[in-house]
C-alpha positions in Angstrom: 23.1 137.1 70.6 21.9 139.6 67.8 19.8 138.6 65.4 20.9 138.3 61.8 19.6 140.3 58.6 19.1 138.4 55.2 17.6 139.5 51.8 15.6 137.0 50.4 14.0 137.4 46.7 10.7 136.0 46.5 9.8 134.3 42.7 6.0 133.4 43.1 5.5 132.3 39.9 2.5 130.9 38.5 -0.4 128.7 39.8 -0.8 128.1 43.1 3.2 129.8 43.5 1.7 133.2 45.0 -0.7 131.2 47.4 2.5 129.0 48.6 4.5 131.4 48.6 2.9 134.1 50.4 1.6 131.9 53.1 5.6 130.7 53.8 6.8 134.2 54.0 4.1 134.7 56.6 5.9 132.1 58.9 9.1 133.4 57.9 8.3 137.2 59.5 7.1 135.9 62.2 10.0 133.9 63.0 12.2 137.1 62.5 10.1 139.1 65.3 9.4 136.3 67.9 14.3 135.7 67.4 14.8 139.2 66.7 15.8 139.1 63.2 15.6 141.2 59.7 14.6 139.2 56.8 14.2 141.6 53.8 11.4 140.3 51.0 11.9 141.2 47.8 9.6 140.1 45.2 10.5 139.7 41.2 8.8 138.0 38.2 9.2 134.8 37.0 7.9 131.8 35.0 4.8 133.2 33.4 3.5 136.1 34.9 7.1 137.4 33.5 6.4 136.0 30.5 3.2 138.3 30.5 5.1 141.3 31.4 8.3 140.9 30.2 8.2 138.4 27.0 11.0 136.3 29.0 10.8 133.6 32.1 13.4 135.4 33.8 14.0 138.5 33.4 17.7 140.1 33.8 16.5 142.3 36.9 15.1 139.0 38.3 18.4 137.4 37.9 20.4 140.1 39.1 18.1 140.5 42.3 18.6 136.5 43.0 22.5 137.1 42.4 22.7 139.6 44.9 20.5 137.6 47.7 21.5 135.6 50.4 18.4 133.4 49.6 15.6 133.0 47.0 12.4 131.4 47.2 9.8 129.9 44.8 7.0 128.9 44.1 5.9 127.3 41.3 5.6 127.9 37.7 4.1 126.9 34.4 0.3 126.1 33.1 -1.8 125.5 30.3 -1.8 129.1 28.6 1.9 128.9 27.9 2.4 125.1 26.5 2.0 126.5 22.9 4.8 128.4 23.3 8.3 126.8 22.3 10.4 124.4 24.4 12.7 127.7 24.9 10.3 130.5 25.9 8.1 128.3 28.0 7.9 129.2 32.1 9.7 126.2 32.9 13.2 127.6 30.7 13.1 129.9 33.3 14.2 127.1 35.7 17.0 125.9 33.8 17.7 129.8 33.2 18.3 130.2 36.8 19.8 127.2 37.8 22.7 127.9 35.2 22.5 131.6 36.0 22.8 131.6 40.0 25.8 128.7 39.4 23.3 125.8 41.0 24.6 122.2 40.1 23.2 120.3 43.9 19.7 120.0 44.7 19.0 117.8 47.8 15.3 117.0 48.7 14.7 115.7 52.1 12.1 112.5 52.8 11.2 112.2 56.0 7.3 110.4 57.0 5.8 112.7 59.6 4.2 111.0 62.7 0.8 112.5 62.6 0.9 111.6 58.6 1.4 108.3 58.4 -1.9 106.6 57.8 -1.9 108.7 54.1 1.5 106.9 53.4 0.3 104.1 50.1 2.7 102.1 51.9 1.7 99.6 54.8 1.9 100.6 58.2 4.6 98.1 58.7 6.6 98.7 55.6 7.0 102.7 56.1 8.0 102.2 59.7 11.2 104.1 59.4 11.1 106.7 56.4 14.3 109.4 56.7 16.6 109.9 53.7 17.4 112.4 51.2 17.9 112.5 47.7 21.2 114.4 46.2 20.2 115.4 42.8 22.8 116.9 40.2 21.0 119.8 38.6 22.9 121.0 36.1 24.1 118.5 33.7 22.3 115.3 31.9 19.8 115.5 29.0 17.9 118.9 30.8 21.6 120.5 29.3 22.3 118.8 26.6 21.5 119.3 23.2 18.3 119.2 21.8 16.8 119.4 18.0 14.2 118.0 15.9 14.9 117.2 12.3 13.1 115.6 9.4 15.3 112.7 7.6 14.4 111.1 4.6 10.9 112.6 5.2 10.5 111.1 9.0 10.5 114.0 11.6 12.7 112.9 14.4 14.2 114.3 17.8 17.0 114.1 19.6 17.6 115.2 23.3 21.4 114.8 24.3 22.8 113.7 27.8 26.4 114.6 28.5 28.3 114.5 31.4 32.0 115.2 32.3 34.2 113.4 35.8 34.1 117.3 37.4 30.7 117.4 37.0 30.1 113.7 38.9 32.6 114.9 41.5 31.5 118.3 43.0 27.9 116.3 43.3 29.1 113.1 44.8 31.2 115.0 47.3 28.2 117.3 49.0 26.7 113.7 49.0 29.6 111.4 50.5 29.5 114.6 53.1 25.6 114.0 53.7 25.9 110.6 54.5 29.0 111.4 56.5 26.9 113.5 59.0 24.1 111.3 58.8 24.2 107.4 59.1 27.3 106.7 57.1 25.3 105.1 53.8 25.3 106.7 49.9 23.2 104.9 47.7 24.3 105.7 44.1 21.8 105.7 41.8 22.7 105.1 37.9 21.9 102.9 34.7 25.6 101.3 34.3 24.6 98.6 32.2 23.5 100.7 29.4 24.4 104.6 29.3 27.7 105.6 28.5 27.3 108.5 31.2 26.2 106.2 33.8 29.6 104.3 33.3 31.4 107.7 33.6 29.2 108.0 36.9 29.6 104.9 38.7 33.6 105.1 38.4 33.6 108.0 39.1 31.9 108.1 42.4 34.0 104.6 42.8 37.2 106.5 42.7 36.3 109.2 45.6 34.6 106.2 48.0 38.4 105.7 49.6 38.4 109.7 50.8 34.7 108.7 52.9 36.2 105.5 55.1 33.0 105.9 57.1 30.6 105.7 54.8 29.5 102.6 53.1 28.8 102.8 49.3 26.5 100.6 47.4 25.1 101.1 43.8 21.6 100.5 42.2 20.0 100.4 38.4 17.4 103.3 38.7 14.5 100.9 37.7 15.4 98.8 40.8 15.9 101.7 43.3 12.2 102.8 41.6 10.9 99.5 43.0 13.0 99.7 46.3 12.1 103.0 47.1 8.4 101.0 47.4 9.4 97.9 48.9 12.2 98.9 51.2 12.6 102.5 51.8 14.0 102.2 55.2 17.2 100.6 53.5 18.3 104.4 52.0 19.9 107.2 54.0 21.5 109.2 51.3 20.8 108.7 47.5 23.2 110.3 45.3 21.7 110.5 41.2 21.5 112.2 38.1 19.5 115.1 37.2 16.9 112.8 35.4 17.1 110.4 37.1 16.9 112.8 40.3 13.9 114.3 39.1 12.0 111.1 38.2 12.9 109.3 41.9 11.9 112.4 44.2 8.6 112.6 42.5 8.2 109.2 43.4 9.7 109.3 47.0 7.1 112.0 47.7 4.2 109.8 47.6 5.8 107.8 51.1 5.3 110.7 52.8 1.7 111.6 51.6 1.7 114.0 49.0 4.0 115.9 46.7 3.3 118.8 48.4 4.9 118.1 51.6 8.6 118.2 50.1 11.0 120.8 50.0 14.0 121.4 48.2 17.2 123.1 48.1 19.5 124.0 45.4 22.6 125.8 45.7 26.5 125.8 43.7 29.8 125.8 45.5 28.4 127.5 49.1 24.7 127.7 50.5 25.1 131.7 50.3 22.5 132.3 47.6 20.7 129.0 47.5 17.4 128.8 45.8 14.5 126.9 47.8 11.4 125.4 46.7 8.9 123.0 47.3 8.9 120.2 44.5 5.4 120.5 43.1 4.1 122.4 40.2 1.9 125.6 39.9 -1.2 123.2 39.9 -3.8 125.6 37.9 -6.8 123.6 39.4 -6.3 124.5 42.6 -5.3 128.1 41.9 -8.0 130.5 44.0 -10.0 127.9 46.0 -8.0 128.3 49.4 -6.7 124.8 48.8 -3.1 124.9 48.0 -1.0 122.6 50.6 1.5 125.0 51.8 3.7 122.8 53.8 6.3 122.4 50.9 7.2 126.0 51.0 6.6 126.4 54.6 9.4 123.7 54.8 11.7 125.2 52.4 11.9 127.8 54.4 13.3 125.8 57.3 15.8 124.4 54.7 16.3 128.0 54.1 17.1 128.9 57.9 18.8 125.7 58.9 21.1 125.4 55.6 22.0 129.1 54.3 21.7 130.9 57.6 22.4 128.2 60.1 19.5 129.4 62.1 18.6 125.4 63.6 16.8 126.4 66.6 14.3 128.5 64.4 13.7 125.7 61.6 12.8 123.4 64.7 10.4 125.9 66.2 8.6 126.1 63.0 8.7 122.2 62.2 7.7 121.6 66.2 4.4 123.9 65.4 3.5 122.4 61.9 3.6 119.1 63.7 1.8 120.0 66.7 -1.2 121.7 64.4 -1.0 118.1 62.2 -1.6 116.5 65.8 -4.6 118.4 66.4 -6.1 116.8 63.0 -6.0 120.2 60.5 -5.5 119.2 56.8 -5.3 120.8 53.7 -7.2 118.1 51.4 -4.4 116.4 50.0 -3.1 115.0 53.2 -6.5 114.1 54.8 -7.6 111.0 55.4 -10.7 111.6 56.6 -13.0 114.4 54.7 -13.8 115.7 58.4 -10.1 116.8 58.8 -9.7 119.4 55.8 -9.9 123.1 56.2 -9.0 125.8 53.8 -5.3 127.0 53.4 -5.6 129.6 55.1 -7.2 128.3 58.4 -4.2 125.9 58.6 -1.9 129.0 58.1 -3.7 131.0 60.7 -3.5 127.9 63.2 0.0 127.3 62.3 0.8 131.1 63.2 -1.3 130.9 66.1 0.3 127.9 67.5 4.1 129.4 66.6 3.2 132.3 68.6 1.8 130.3 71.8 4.6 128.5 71.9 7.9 130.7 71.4 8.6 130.9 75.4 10.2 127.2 75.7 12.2 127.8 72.4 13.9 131.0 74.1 14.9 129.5 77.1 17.8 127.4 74.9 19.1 130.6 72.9 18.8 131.8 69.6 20.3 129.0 67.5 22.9 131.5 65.4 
């Protein structure tokens, strides 16, 4: 079968973004040679560094560029030099920029505990024994949207940061996520704070009303501050968690420490189709590690399998990547956030050139069950 040609815009961003970023796109060429594909890098300024240049997070050229993409990936952005800056002209604007200018209103974040990583799990042996689900964030409405103002009244400065949310909203979300659990194990976790917000009411019968067009799935709901705690004290109880965009943001920052770090979790947002999704790891530009050859690239690397399995429904190469991370992981190489043992860590870029190494040792038994497009 052919092999398929995709342009992808690169945004590396700030921090450790370039480091992540660079190292993914890496894999991401080498899977294109060893299946006979053409994936076509394009790299723009965002977040700071187009700050720097440009006076603007995101740029129009960046913005047209991701438009026109099958796929964009990022990095990271933000740090220290640009938090005197106003709410509006920090990096991070740039990420709401985006989201609203590429038409993004989904963003699913997988969780899964890796075999070779679960002694890092906080979590007991016993209690993280089956870690899989994913969390179905909405990304494009809530307080992140809404309005926001600071005021001075009767001589008392005070803010206000408004959440708003309409039924479409709640219903393009909750159906990619009735259609997760669908094709996983049939269970959608709502996630909301029904005995107090106004929106969360809106929410809850919302996703109430659209349970009848899922017969297979089974539906429950839970208060965010009690699916905090379960995430901790059951986690094997959730296949598909559907929440707001705070709310979202808060849990999968959270669920991230099961599996061992932050930066071992990918992320996928995307509007109306997966043609054009952006993909990211969820951490941030981490200035301390910027430079040092420290940077855990997995989260990126793994975006990029979201990237291949989701927008270009290349499942045979996502696996073949996945099956050499874990293999490398087996053999005890660690980037020092995922170490357990100080004898295990190695610079960034020996675990990229092992990972490489290993992809390229191992292609033959991948070939012999086709090309996965």
């Amino acid at each position: 079968m052919p092999g398929v040609h995709k342009k992808i815009v690169v945004l590396p961003g700030d921090g450790i973004g370039p480091e992540v970023t660079s190292a993914a796109t890496q894999v991401l060429q080498d899977c294109a040679e060893a299946f006979g594909h053409r994936f076509e890098l394009l790299s723009h300024a965002f977040g700071g560094v187009a700050i720097d240049t440009f006076g603007t997070p995101l740029p129009k050229e960046t913005l047209a560029a991701c438009r026109a993409a099958d796929a964009t990936l990022l990095g990271a952005v933000g740090g220290p030099k640009w938090e005197v800056l106003p709410l509006e002209q920090r990096p991070e604007a740039g990420l709401l920029g985006i989201r609203r200018g590429l038409g993004l209103f989904i963003n699913l974040r997988p969780l899964r505990l890796r075999e070779s990583l679960r002694r890092i799990s906080p979590l007991h042996l016993e209690r993280i024994a089956h870690c899989d689900f994913e969390i179905v964030r909405e990304l494009a409405g809530d307080i992140y949207f809404g309005r926001h103002e600071t005021t001075v009244e009767n001589g008392v400065e005070v803010a206000r940061d408004e959440a708003v949310y309409s039924v479409p909203e709640v219903e393009r979300v909750a159906k990619y996520a009735f259609e997760r659990a669908v094709a996983r194990r049939g269970h959608l976790t709502s996630v909301d704070k029904h005995n107090i917000l106004a929106t969360s009411v809106l929410w809850r019968k919302t996703v109430v009303a659209m349970a009848p067009q899922y017969p297979t799935v089974t539906l429950d709901h839970q208060y965010v501050d009690n699916a905090s705690m379960q995430l901790v004290l059951r986690p094997e109880q959730f296949d598909v968690i559907l929440t707001s965009n705070m709310f979202g943001d808060i849990l999968s920052d959270e669920a991230a420490a099961l599996a061992g770090s932050i930066g071992l979790i990918p992320s996928m947002s995307m509007g109306n189709t997966t043609k054009g999704a952006l993909y990211e790891p969820i951490h941030g530009s981490a200035p301390a590690l910027t430079g040092k050859d420290a940077a855990n690239p997995l989260g990126t690397i793994f975006s990029v399998c979201m990237m291949l399995r989701e927008s270009f429904g290349l499942r045979t190469e996502a696996d073949w990547i996945e099956r050499g991370v874990d293999r490398v992981l087996d053999r005890g190489l660690r980037t020092a956030d995922i170490a357990d043992d100080p004898k295990q860590i190695v610079p960034s870029s020996v675990f990229l050139e092992q990972l490489r190494k290993e992809l390229s040792e191992n292609l033959r038994p991948t070939e012999q069950h086709g090309w996965g497009v």
